[in-house]
ZAMARGU-4260 file (C-alpha; in steps of 0.2 Angstrom, whole numbers, plus 5000, padded with zeros to 4 digits):
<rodrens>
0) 5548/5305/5775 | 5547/5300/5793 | 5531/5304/5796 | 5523/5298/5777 | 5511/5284/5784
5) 5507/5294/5798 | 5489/5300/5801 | 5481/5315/5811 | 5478/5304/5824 | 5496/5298/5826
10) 5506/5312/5821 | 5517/5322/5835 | 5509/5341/5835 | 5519/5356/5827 | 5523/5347/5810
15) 5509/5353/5798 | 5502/5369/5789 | 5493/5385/5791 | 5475/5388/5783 | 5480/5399/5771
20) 5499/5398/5775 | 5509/5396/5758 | 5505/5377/5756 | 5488/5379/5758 | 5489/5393/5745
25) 5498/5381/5734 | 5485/5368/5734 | 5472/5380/5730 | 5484/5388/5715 | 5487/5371/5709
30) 5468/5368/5711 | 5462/5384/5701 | 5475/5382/5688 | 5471/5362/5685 | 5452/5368/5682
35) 5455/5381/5671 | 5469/5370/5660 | 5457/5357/5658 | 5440/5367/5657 | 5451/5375/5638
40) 5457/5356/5634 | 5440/5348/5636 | 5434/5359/5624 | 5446/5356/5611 | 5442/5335/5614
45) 5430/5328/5602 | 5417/5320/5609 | 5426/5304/5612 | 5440/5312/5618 | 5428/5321/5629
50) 5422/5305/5635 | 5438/5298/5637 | 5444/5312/5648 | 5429/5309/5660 | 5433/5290/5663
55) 5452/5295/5665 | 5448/5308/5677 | 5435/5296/5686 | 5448/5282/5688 | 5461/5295/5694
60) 5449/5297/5709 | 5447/5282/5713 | 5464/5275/5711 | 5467/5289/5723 | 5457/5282/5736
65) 5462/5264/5733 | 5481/5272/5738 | 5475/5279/5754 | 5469/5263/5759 | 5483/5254/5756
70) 5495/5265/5765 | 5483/5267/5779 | 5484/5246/5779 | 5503/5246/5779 | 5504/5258/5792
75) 5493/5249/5804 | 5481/5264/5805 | 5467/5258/5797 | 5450/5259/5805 | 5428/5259/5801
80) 5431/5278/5801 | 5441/5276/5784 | 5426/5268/5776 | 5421/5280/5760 | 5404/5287/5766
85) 5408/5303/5771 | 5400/5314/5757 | 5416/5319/5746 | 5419/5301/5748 | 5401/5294/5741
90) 5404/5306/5727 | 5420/5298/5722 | 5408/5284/5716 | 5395/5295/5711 | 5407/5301/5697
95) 5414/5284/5692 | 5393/5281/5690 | 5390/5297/5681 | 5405/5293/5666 | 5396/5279/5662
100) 5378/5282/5664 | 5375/5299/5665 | 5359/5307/5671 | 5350/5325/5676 | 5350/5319/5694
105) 5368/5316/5693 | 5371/5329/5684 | 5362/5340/5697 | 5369/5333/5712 | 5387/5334/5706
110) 5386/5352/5703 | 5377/5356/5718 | 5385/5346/5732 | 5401/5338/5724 | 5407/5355/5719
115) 5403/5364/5734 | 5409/5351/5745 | 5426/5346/5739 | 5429/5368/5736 | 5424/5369/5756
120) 5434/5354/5760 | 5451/5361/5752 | 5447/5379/5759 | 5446/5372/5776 | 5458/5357/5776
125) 5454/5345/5791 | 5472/5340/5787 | 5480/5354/5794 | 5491/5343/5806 | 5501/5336/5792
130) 5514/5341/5782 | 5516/5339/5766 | 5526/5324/5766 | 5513/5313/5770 | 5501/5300/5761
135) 5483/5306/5767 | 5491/5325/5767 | 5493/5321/5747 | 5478/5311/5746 | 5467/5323/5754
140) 5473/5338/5743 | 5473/5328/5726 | 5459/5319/5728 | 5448/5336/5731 | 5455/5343/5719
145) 5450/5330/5708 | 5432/5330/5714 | 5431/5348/5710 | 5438/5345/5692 | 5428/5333/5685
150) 5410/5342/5688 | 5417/5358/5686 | 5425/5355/5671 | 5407/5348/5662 | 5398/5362/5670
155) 5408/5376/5664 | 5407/5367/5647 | 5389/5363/5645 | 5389/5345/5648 | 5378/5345/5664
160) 5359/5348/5662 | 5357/5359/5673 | 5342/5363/5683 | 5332/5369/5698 | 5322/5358/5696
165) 5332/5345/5700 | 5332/5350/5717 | 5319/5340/5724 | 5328/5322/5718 | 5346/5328/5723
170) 5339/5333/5742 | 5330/5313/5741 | 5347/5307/5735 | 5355/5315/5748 | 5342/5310/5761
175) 5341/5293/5756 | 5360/5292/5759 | 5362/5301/5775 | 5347/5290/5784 | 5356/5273/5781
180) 5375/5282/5785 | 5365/5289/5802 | 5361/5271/5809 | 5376/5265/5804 | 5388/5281/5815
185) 5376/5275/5828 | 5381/5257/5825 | 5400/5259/5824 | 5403/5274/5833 | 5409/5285/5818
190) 5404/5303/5810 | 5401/5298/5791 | 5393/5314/5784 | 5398/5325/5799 | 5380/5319/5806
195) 5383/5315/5824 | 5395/5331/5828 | 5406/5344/5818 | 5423/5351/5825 | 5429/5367/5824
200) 5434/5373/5807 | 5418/5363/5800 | 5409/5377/5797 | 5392/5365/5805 | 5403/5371/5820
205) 5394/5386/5822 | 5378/5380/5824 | 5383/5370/5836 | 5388/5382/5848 | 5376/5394/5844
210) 5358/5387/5839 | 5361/5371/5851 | 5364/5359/5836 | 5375/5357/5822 | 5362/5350/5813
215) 5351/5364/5809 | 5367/5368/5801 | 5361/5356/5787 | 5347/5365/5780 | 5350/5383/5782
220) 5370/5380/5772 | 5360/5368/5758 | 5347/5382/5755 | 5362/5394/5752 | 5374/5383/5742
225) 5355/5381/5731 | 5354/5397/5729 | 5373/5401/5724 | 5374/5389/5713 | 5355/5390/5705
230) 5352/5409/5707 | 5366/5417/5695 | 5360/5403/5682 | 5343/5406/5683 | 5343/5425/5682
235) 5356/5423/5667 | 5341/5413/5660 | 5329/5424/5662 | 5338/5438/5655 | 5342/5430/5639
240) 5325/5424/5636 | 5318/5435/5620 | 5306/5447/5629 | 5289/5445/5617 | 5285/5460/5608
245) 5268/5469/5612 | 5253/5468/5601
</rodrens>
């Protein structure tokens, strides 16, 4: 427990885990396991239940958050940078928003950056450097893990209304925050939203170093997280629809 309120920043080197080592497979068996167990409960839930799970599952995250904060404040560490507006981060309140007033561009936009974001995020850990016993090590895998759950859950169940044409107001939505969060990096020095560079392992990296910017990384990985997650869905869609018989 010596290092628990440490951070990246102010750990020694040589004390965390591999990607894909066995505690990062760990997390990502607990992650799989945890979507699955609670994908057959929420079923089973009547529809009060149902809604009950959702604000349990909301107020998990963001008394996850709230526990990062305070260790970071005990240990002396915290910092602008901490601020919750990088996107897995915005989303956390996003979800607490969506279990009470639910809406198709919610709905949309949880399935097709939430999901996608917190499953990238606990595939390539930017937490690497610490080990297990520490508070933003926990925090950082629970708390995706969390973020996955709760749209995963609903999608996989029926309960998000689901649509490509939703596209257009989730890509507003997104722009509308990363305008605002761009001035303010600018302003405070940060990287809220990964807007102002990516480091290796962010998978922005690559464009980077090889087309001169990470931010044509932006469009080109949105187009294809669109198309994996509205592609399958669509085609199932189509296929189901009752062909008309001919005259």
């Amino acid at each position: 427990m010596t290092y628990f309120i440490e951070t990246s920043d102010t750990i020694p080197a040589g004390l965390g885990f591999s990607l894909f080592g066995g505690i990062h497979c760990m997390w990502l068996a607990i992650l799989v396991i945890t979507v699955i167990a609670n994908s057959i409960l929420y079923r089973k839930l009547s529809p009060k239940g149902q809604d009950r799970w959702q604000k349990i599952v909301a107020f998990l995250i963001v008394l996850d958050e709230m526990w990062k904060v305070m260790w970071l404040i005990i240990g002396g560490n915290y910092s602008v940078s901490y601020l919750p507006l990088h996107l897995c981060s915005i989303n956390i309140f996003l979800i607490l928003l969506h279990c009470f007033k639910p809406s198709k561009t919610l709905d949309n936009f949880l399935y097709t950056v939430c999901i996608p974001g917190a499953l990238a995020a606990a595939l390539f850990p930017t937490w690497t450097k610490l080990p297990v016993a520490n508070f933003m090590h926990l925090h950082s895998s629970t708390v995706h893990i969390l973020l996955v759950l709760y749209p995963a859950v609903l999608a996989i169940n029926g309960k998000l209304k689901i649509s490509w044409k939703a596209i257009p107001r989730c890509l507003g939505l997104l722009v509308l925050m990363a305008i605002p969060i761009y001035f303010l990096n600018l302003w405070l020095d940060t990287n809220f939203m990964f807007l102002m560079y990516a480091k290796s392992g962010n998978p922005l990296y690559w464009f980077g170093q090889n087309w001169g910017s990470h931010l044509w990384g932006f469009p080109v990985l949105i187009t294809a997280i669109m198309l994996v997650m509205y592609g399958p869905l669509e085609l199932i869609r189509h296929l189901r629809k009752p062909k008309t018989a001919l005259p």
